[in-house]
VOTORRO-730875 format. One record per atom (N, C-alpha, C, O): chain; y, x, z; atom name; residue number from 1. Coordinates in steps of 0.001 Angstrom, whole numbers. Layout:
BEGIN
["A" [Y X Z] "CA" NUM],
...
END
This chain:
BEGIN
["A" [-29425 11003 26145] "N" 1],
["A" [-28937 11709 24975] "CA" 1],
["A" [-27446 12008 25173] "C" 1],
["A" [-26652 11139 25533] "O" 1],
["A" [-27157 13079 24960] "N" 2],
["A" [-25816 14083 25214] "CA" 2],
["A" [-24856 12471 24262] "C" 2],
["A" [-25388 11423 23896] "O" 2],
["A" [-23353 12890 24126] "N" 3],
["A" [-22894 12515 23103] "CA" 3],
["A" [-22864 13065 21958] "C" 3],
["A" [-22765 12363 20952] "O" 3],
["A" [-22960 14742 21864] "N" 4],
["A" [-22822 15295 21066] "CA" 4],
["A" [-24484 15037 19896] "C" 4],
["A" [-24364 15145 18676] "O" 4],
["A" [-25941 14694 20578] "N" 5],
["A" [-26438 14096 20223] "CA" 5],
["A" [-26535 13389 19073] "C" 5],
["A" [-26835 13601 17898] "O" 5],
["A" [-26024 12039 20096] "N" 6],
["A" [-25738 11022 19403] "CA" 6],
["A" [-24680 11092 18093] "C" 6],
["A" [-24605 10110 17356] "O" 6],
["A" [-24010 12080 17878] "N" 7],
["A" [-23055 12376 17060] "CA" 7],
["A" [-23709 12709 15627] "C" 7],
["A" [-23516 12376 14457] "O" 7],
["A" [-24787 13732 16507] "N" 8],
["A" [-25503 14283 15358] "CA" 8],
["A" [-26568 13299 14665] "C" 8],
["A" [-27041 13564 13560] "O" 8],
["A" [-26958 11995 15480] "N" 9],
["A" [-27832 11437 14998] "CA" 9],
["A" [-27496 10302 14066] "C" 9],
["A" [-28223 9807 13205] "O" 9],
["A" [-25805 9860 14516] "N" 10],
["A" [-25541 9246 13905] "CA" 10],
["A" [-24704 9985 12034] "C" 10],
["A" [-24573 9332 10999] "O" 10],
["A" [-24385 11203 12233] "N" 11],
["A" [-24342 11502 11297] "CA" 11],
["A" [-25054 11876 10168] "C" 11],
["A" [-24592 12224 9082] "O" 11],
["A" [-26321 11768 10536] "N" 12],
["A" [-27456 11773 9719] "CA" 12],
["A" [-28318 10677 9111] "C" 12],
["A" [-29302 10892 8403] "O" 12],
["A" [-27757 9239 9528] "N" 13],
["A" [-27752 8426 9335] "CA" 13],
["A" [-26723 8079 8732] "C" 13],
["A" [-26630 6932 8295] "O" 13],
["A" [-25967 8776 8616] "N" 14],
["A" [-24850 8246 7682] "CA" 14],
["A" [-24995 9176 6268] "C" 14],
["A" [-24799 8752 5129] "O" 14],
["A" [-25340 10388 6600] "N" 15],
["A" [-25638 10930 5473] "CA" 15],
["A" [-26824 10560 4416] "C" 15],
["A" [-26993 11000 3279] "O" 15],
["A" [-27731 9436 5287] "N" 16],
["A" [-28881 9182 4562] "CA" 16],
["A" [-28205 7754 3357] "C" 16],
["A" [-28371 7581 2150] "O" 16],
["A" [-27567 7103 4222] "N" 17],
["A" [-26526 6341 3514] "CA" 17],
["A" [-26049 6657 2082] "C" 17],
["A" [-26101 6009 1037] "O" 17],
["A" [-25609 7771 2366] "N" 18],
["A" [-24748 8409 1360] "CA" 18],
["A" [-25595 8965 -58] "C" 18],
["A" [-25323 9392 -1179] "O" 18],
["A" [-26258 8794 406] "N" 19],
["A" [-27571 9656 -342] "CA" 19],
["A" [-27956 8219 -1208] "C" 19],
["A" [-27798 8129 -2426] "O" 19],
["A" [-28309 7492 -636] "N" 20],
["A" [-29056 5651 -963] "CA" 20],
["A" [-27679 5321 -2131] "C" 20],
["A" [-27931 4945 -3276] "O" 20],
["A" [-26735 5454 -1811] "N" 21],
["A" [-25651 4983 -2375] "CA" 21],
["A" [-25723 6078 -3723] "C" 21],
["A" [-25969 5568 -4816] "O" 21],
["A" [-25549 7304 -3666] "N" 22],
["A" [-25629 7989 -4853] "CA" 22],
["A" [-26248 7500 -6185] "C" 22],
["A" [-25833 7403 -7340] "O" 22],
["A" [-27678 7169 -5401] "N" 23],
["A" [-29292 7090 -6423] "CA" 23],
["A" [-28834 5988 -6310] "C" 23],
["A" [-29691 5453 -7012] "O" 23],
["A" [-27898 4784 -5881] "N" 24],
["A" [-27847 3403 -6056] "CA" 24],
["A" [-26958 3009 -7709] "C" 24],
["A" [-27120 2123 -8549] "O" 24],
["A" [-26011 4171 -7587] "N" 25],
["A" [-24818 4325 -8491] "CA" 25],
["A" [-25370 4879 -9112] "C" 25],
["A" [-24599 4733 -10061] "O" 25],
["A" [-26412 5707 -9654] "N" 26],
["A" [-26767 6353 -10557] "CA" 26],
["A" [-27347 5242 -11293] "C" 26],
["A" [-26873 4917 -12382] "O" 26],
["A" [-28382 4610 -10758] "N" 27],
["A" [-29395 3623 -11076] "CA" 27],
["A" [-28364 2900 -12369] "C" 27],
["A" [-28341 2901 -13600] "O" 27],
["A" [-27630 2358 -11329] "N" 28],
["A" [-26486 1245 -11819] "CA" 28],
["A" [-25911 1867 -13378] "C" 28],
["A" [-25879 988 -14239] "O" 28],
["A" [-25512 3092 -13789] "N" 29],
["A" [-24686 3329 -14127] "CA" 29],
["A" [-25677 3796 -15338] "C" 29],
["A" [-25171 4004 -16441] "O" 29],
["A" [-27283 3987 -15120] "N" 30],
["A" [-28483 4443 -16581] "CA" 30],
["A" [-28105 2615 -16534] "C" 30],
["A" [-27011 2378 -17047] "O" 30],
["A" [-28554 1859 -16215] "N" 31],
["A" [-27991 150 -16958] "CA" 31],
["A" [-27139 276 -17560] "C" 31],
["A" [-27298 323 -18779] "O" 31],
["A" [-25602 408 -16895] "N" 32],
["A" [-24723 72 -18024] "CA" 32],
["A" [-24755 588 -19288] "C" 32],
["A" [-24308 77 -20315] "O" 32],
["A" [-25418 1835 -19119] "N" 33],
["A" [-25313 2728 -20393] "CA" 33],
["A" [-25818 1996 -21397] "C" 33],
["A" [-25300 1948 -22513] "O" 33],
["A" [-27291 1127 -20922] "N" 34],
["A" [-28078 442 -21859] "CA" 34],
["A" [-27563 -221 -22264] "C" 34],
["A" [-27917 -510 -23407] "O" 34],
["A" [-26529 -867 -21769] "N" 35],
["A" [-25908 -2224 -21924] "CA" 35],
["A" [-24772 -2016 -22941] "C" 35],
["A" [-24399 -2931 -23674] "O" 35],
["A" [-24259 -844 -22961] "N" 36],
["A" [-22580 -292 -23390] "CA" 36],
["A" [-23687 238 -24677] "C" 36],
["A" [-23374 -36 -25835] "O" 36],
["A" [-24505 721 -24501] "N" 37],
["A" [-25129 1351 -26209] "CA" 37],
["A" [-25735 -681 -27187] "C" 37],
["A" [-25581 -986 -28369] "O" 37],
["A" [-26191 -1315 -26355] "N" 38],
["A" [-26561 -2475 -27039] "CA" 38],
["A" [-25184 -3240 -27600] "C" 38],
["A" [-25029 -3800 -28685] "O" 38],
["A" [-24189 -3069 -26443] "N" 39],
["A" [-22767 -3694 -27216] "CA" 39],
["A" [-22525 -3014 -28309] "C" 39],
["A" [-22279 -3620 -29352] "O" 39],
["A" [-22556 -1497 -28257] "N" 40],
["A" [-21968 -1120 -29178] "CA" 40],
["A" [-23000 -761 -30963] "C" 40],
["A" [-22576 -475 -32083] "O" 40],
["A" [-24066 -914 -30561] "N" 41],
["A" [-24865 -1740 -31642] "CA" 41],
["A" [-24384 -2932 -32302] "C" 41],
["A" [-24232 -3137 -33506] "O" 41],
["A" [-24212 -3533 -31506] "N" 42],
["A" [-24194 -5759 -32124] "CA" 42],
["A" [-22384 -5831 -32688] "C" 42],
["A" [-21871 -6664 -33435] "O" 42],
["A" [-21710 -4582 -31975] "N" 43],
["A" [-20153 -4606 -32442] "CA" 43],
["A" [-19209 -5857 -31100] "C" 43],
["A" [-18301 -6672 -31264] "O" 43],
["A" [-19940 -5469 -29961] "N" 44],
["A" [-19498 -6466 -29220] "CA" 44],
["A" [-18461 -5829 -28262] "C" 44],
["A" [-18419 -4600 -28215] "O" 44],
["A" [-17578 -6598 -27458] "N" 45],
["A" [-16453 -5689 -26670] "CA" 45],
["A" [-16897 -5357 -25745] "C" 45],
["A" [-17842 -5889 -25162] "O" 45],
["A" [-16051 -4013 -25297] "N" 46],
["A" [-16520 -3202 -23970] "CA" 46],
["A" [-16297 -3574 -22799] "C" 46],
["A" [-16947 -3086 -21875] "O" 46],
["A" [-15163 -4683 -22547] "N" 47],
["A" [-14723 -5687 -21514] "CA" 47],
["A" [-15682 -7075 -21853] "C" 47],
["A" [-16184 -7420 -22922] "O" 47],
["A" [-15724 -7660 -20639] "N" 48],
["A" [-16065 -9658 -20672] "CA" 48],
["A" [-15207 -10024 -19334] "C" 48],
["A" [-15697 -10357 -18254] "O" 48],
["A" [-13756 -9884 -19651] "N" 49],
["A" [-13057 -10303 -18281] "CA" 49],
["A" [-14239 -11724 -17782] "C" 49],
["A" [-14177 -11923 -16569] "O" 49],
["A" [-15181 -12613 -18484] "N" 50],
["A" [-15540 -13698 -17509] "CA" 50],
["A" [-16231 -13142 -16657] "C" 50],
["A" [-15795 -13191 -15507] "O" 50],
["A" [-17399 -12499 -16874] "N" 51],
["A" [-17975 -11613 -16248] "CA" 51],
["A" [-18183 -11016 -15548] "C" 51],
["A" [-19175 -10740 -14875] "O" 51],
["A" [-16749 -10576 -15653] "N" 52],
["A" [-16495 -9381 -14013] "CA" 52],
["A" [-15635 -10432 -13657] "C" 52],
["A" [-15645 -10250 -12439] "O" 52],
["A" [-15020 -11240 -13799] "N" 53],
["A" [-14663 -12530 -12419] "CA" 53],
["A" [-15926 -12769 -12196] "C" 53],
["A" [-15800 -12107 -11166] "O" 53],
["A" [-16749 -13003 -12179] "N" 54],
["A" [-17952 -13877 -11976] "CA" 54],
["A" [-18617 -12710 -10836] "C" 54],
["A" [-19344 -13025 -9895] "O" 54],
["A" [-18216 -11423 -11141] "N" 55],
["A" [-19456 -10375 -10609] "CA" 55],
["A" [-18129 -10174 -9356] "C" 55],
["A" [-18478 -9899 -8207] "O" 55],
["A" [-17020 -10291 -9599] "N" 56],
["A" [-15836 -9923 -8384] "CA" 56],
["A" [-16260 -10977 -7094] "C" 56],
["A" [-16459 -10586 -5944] "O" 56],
["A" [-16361 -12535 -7593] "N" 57],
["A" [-16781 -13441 -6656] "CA" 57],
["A" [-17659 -13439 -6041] "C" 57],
["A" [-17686 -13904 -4902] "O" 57],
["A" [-18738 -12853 -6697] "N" 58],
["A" [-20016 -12829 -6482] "CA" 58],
["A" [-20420 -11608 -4957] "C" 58],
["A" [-21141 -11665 -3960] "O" 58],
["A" [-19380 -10520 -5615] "N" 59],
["A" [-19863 -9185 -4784] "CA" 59],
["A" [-18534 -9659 -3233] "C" 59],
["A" [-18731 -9365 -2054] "O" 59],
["A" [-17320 -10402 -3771] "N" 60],
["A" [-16686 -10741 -2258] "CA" 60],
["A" [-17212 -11360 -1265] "C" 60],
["A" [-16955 -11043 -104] "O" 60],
["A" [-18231 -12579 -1669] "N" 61],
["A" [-18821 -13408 -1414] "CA" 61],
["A" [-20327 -12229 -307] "C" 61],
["A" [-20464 -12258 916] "O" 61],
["A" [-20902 -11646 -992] "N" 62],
["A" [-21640 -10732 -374] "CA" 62],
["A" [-21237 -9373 409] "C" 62],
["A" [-21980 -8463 777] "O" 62],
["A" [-20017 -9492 532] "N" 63],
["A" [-19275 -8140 1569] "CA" 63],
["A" [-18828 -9393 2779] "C" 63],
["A" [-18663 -8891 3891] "O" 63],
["A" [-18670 -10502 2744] "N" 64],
["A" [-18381 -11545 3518] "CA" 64],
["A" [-20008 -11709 4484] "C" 64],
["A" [-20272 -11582 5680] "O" 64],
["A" [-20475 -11899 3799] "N" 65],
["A" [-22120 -12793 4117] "CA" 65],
["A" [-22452 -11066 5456] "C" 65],
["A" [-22825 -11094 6629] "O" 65],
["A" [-22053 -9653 4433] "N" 66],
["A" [-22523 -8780 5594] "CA" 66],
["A" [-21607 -8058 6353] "C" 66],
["A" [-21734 -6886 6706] "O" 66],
["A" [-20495 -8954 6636] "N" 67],
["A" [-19346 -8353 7383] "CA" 67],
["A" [-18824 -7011 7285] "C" 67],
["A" [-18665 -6176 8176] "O" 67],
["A" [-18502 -6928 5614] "N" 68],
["A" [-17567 -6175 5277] "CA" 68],
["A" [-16528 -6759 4268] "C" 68],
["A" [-16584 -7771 3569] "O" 68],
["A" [-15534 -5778 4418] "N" 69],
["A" [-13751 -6602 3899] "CA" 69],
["A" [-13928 -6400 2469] "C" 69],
["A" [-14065 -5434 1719] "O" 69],
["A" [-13861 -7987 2340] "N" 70],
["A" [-13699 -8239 973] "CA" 70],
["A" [-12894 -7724 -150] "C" 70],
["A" [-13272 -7434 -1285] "O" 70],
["A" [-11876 -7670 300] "N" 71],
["A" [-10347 -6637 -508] "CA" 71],
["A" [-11551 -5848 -455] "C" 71],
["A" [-12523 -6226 -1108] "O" 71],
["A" [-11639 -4343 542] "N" 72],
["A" [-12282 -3242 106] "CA" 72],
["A" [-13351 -3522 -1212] "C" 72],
["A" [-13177 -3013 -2319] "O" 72],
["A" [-14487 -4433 -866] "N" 73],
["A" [-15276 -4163 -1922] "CA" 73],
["A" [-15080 -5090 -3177] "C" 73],
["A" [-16051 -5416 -3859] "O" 73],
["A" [-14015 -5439 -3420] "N" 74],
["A" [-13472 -5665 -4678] "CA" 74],
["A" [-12575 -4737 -5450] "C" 74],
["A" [-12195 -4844 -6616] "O" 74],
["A" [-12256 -3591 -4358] "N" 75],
["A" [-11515 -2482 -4851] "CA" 75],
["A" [-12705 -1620 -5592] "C" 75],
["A" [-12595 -1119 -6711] "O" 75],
["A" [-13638 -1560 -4911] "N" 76],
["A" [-14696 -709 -5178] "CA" 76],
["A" [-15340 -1011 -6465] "C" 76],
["A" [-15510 -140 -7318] "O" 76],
["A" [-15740 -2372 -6631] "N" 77],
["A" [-16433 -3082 -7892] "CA" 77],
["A" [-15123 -2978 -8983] "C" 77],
["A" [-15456 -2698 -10135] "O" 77],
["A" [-13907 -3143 -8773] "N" 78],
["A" [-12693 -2700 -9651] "CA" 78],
["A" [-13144 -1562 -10231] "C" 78],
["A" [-13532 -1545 -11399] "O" 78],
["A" [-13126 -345 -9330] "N" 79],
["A" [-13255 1015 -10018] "CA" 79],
["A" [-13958 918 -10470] "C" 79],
["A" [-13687 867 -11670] "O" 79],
["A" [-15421 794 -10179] "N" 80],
["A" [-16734 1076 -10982] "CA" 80],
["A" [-16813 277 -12753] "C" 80],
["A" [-17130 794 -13825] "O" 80],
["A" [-16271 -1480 -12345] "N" 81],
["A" [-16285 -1660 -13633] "CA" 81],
["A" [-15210 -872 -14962] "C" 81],
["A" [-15450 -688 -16155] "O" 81],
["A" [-14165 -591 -14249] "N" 82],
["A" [-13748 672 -15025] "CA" 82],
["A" [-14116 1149 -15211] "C" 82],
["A" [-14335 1073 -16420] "O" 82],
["A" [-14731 2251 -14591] "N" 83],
["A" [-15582 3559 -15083] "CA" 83],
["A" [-16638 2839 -15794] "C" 83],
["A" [-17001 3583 -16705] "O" 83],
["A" [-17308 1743 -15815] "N" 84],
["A" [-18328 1265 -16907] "CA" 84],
["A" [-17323 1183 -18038] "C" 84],
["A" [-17265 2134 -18818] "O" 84],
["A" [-16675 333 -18173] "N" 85],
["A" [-15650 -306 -19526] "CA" 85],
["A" [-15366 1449 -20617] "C" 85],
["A" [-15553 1851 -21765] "O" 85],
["A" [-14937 1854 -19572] "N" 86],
["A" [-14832 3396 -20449] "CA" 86],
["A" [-15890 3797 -21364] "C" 86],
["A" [-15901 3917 -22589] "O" 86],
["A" [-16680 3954 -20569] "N" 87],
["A" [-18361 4563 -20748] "CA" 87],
["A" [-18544 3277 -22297] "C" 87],
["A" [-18914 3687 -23397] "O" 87],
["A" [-18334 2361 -22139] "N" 88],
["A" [-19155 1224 -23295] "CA" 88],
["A" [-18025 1565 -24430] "C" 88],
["A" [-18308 1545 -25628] "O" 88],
["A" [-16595 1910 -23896] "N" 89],
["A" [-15853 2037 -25552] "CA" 89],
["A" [-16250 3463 -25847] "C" 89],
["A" [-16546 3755 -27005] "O" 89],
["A" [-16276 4255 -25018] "N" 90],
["A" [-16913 5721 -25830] "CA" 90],
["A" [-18064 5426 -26499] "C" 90],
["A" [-18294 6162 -27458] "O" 90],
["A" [-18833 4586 -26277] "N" 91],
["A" [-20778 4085 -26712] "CA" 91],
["A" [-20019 3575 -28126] "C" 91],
["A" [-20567 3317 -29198] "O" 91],
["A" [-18848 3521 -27856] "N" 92],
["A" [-18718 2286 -29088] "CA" 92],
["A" [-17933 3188 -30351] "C" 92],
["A" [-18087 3131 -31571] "O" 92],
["A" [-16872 4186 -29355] "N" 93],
["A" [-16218 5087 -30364] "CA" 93],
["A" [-17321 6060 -31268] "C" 93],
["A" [-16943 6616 -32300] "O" 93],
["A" [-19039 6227 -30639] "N" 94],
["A" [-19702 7257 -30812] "CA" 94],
["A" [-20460 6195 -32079] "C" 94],
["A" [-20958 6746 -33061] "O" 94],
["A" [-20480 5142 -31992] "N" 95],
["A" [-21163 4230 -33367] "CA" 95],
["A" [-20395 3813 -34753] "C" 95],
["A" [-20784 3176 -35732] "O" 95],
["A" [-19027 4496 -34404] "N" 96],
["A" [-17904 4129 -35386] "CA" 96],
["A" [-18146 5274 -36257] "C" 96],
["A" [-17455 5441 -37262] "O" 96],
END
């Protein structure tokens, strides 16, 4: 196999990646919704700093176990629970 090949094969494998990850984050993100509309039913907050320590340790702990850098995917789980926290006070501004 050429390199150029292999270039192509591996980029298609990376694109399939990319793809898994999309529908992974989507998945993830119809949950929170459920979760950010039930808080904002019961009148509960859009943050649980214990929580996301608990889910930060949890996800460093598993970028370790598959030899990837922990910093990175605590940066990553950072953003996302942001972009959730948002999403649950709008759920919450939309029940006020």
């Amino acid at each position: 196999m050429t390199p150029l090949e292999q270039l192509t094969q591996h980029r298609k494998s990376i694109d399939n990646f990319d793809a898994i990850l999309i529908h992974t984050l989507a998945e993830r993100f119809r949950k929170t919704k459920q979760v950010g509309l039930l808080k904002a039913e019961h009148d509960l907050p859009a943050s649980d700093p214990s929580r996301e320590k608990q889910q930060i340790e949890r996800l460093r702990a598993l970028a370790e176990q598959a030899d990837l850098d922990p910093d990175f995917a605590e940066k990553f789980l950072e953003f996302v629970i942001r972009e959730v926290i948002q999403h649950h006070k709008q759920a919450a501004d939309r029940q006020s």
